[in-house]
N, C-alpha and C positions, 0 to 999 in steps of 0.2 A: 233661833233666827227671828222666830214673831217676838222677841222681848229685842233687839236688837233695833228690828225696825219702829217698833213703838217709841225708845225712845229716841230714834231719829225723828218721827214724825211729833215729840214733844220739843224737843230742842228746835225742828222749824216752826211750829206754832208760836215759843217764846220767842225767836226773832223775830217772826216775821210784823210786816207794819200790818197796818189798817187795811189796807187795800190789797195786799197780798193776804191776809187772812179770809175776806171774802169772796176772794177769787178762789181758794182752798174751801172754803164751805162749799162754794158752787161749785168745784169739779168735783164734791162729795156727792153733791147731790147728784149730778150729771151721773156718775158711778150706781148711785144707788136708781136712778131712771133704767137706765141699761138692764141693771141685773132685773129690777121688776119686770120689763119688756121681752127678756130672756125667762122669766118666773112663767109669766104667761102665758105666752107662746109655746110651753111644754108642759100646760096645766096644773103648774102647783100656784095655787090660785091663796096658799096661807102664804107663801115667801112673797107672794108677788104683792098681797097686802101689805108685809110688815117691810118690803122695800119702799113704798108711798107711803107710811106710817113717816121713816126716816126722811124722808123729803120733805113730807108735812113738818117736821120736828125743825129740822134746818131754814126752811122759809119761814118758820113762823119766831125763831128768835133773828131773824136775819131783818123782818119786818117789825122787831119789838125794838132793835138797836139799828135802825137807819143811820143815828147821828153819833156814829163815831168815838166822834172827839169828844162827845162828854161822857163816856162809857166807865164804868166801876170796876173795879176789880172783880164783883158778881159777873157782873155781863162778862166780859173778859175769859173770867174761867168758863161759863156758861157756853160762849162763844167756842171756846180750846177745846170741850169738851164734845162738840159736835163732828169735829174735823178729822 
């Protein structure tokens, strides 16, 4: 099942646009907010890090590629690879 939905979740990465793919990083991160908040809140304080590790990771290529429309096929996959 988890190789099924992976590659649904590739095949909407390749479609989707610009704007639909950061909207998809931000409810990654929003997902990964939650689970640290849940991490926390019942002391395991290593998952609760490495759910704001991934948050870090997603704002800080999301803050490296602001501008879109000049973006590489680097950024791109770099981008896919988050979501």
């Amino acid at each position: 099942m988890a190789d099924i939905s992976s590659r649904y979740r590739e095949t909407s990465i390749d479609a989707a646009n610009k704007a639909r793919l950061v909207q998809m990083l931000l409810g990654r991160a929003i997902q990964h907010a939650r689970a640290g908040a849940a991490a926390a809140a019942d002391g395991r304080i290593e998952a609760r890090f490495n759910e704001n590790q991934r948050i870090s990771e997603i704002v800080a290529v999301l803050r490296g590629h602001l501008d879109l429309e000049r973006r590489s096929e680097e950024h791109t996959s770099e981008l896919q690879s988050l979501a």
